[in-house]
C-alpha positions as a LaTeX table, in Angstrom:
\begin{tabular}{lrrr}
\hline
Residue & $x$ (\AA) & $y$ (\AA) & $z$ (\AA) \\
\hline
Unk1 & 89.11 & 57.39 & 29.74 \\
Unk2 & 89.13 & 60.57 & 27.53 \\
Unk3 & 87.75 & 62.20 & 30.31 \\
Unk4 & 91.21 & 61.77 & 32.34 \\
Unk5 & 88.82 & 59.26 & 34.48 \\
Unk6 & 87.52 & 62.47 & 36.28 \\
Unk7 & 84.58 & 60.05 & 37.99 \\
Unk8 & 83.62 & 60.29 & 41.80 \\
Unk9 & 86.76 & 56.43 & 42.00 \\
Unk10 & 88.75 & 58.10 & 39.40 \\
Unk11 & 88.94 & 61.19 & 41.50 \\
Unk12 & 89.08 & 58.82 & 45.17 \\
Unk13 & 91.71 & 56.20 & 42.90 \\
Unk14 & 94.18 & 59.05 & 41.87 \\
Unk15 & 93.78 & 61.48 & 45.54 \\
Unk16 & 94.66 & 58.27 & 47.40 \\
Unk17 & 97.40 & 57.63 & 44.88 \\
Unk18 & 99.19 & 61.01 & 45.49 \\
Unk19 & 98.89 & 60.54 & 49.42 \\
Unk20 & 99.87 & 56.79 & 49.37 \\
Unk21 & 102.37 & 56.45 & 46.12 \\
Unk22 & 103.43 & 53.14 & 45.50 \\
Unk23 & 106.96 & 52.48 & 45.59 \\
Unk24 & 107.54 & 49.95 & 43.25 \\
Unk25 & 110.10 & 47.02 & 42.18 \\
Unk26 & 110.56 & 44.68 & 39.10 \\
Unk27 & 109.41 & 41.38 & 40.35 \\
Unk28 & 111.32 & 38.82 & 39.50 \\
Unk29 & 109.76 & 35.50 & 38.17 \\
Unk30 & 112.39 & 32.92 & 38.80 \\
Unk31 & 110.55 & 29.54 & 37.06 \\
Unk32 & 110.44 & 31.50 & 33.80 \\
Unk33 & 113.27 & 34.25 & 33.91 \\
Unk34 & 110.85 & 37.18 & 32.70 \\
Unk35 & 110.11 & 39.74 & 34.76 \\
Unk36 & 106.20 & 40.20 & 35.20 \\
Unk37 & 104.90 & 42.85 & 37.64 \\
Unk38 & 105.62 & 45.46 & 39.58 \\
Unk39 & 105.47 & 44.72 & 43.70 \\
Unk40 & 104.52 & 47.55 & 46.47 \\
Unk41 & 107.38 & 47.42 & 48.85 \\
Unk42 & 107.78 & 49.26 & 52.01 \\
Unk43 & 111.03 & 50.84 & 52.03 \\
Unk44 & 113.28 & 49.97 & 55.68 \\
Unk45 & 112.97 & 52.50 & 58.48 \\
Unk46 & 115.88 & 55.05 & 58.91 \\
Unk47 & 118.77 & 53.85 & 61.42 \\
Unk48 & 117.68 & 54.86 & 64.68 \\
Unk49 & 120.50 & 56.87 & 65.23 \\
Unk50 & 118.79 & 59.15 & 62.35 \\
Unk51 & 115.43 & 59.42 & 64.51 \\
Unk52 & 117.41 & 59.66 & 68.41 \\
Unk53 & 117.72 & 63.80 & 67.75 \\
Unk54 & 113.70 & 64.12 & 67.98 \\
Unk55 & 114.00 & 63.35 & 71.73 \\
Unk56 & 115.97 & 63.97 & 74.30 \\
Unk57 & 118.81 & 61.38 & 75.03 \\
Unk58 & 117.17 & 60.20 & 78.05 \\
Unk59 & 113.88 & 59.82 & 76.99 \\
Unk60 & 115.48 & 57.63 & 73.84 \\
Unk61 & 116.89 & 55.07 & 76.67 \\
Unk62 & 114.19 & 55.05 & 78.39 \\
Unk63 & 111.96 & 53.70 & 75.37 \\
Unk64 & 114.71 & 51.55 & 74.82 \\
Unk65 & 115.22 & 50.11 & 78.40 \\
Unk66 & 110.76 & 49.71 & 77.98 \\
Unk67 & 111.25 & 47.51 & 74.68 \\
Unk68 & 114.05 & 45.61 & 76.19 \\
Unk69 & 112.95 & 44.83 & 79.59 \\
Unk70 & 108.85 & 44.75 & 79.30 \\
Unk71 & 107.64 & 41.67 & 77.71 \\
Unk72 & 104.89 & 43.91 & 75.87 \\
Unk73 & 104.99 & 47.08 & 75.10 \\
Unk74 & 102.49 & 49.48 & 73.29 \\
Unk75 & 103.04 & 53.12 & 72.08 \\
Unk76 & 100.19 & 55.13 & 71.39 \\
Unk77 & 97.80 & 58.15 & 71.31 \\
Unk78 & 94.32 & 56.46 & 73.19 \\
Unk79 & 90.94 & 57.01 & 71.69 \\
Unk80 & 92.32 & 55.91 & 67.98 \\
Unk81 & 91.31 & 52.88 & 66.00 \\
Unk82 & 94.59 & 51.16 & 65.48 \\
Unk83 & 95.14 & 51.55 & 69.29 \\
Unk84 & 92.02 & 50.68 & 70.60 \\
Unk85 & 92.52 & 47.62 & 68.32 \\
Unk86 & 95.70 & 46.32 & 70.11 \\
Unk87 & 94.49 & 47.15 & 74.03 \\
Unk88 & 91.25 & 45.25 & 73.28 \\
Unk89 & 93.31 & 41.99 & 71.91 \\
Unk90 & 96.31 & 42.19 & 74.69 \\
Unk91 & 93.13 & 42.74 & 77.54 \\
Unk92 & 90.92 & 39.71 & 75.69 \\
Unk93 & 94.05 & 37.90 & 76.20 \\
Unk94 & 94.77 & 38.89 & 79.77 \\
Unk95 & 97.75 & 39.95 & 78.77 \\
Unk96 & 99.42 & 42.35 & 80.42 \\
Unk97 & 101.04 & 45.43 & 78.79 \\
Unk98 & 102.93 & 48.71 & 78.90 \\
Unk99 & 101.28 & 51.34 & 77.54 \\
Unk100 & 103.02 & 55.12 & 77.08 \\
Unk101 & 100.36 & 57.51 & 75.93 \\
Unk102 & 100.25 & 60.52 & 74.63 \\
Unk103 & 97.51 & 62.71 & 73.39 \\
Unk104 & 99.05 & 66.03 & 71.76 \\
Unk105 & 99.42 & 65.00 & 68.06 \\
Unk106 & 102.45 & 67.54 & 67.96 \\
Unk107 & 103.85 & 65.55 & 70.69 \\
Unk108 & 107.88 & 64.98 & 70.05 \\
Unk109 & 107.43 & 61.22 & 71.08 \\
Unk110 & 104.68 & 60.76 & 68.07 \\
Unk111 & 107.02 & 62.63 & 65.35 \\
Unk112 & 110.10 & 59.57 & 66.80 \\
Unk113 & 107.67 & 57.52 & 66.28 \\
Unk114 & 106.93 & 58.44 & 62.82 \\
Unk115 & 110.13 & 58.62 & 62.29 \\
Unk116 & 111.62 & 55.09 & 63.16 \\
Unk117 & 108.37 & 52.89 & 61.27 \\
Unk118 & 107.71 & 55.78 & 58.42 \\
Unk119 & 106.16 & 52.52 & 56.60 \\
Unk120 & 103.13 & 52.63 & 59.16 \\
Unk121 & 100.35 & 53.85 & 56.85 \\
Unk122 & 96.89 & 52.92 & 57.02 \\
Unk123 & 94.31 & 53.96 & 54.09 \\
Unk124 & 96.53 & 56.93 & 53.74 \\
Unk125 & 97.33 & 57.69 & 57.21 \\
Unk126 & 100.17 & 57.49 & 59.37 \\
Unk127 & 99.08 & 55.23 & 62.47 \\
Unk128 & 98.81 & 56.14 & 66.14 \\
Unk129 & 100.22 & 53.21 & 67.53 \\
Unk130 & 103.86 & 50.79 & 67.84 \\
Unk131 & 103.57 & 47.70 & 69.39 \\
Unk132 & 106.56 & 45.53 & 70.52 \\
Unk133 & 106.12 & 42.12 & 71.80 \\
Unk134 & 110.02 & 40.43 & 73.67 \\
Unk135 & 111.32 & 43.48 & 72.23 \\
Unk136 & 110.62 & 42.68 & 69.01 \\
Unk137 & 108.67 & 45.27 & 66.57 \\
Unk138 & 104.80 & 43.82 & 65.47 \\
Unk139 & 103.61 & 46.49 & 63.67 \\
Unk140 & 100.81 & 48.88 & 64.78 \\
Unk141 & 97.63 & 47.99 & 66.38 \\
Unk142 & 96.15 & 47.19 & 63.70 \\
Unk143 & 98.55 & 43.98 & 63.63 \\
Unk144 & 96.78 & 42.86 & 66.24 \\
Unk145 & 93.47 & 43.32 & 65.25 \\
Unk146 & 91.94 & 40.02 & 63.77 \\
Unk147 & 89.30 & 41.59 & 61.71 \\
Unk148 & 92.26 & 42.85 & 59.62 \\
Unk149 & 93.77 & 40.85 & 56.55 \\
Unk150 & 97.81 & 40.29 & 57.91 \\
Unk151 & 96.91 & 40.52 & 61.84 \\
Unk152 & 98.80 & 37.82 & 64.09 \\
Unk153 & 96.23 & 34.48 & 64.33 \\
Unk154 & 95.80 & 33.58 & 67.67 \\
Unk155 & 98.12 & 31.13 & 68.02 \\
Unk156 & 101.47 & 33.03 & 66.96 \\
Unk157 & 100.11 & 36.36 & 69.45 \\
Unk158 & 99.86 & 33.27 & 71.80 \\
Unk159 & 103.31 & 32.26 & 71.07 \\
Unk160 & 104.68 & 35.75 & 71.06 \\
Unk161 & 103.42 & 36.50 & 74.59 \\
Unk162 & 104.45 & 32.71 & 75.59 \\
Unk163 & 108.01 & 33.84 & 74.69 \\
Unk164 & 108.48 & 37.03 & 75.72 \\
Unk165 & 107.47 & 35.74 & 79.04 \\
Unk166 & 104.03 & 38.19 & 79.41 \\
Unk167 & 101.90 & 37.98 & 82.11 \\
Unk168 & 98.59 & 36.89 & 81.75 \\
Unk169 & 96.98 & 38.21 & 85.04 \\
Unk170 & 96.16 & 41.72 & 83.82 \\
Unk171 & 91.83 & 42.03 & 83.48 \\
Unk172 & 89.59 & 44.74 & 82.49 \\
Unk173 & 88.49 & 46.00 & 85.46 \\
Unk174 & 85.07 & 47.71 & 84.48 \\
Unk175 & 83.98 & 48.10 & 88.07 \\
Unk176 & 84.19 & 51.64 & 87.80 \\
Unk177 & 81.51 & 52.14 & 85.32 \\
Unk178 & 78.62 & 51.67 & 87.28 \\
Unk179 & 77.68 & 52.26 & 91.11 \\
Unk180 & 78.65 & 49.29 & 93.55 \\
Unk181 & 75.06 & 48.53 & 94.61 \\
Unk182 & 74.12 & 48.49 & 90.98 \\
Unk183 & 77.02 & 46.55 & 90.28 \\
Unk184 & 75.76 & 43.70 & 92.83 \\
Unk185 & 72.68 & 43.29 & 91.43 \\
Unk186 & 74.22 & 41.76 & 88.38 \\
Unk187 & 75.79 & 39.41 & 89.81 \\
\hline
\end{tabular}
């Protein structure tokens, strides 16, 4: 401790600390009236109206018009972990999805992104991907990712997709991968 905890965690604890801070709240213990901890909270994300100026106008409605009208929905930059994560649960589950990509990282549609679910953070790093399921905001892929602590259990994805209306007819098709001939031979 006299040190300033200048260790190899001290150093990790207090880097990840100024890239991550903690907003914090008085928690309120109701049973015994005294307040006893403090509470990470994630603060709301800005009115859209404060995020619509990243875009233009019509590109706004038109990510509107996808979230109200496709059952499922995913926004994301491929070839990222938290995106990956939610196209490998929605394809497990045949369920079939939207998916606008892009792949600049100074890409406007990213920064509106950023902008509407600022809370999106991931071991210090802003995530890659939005999922909505019956126009309804999940989180980012990683939501959907059951290794994860706080991803959807099967049964309320199931439910989710049930009541949005998805379609469950969309399959991997890995056909591609490998010549036809070859491809026979497996089967």
């Amino acid at each position: 401790a006299s040190s300033g905890f200048a260790s190899g965690m001290g150093l990790i604890f207090r880097a990840a600390a100024a890239i991550t801070p903690l907003r914090a709240k008085l928690v309120n213990n109701a049973a015994n009236g005294a307040t006893n901890a403090f509470a990470a909270t994630s603060p709301p994300p800005p009115a859209a109206s404060a995020c619509d100026s990243i875009l233009p106008a019509s590109r706004v409605s038109e990510i509107n018009a996808l979230i109200a009208n496709k059952p499922v929905v995913m926004f994301g930059m491929p070839h990222m972990r938290c995106t990956m994560a939610a196209a490998e649960r929605l394809e497990r589950a045949n369920a079939c999805f939207h998916w606008e990509q892009w792949t600049d990282a100074a890409d406007p549609i990213w920064t509106y992104f950023q902008c509407l679910h600022p809370h999106e953070i991931v071991g210090g790093m802003q995530m890659h991907s939005y999922v909505y399921i019956g126009g309804e905001y999940i989180g980012n892929g990683f939501k959907l990712d059951p290794r994860r602590n706080g991803a959807l259990s099967d049964g309320l994805l199931s439910s989710k997709l049930a009541a949005a209306k998805a379609e469950f007819t969309c399959h991997k098709d890995c056909s591609s991968l490998a010549p036809k001939h070859d491809l026979e031979q497996l089967e």
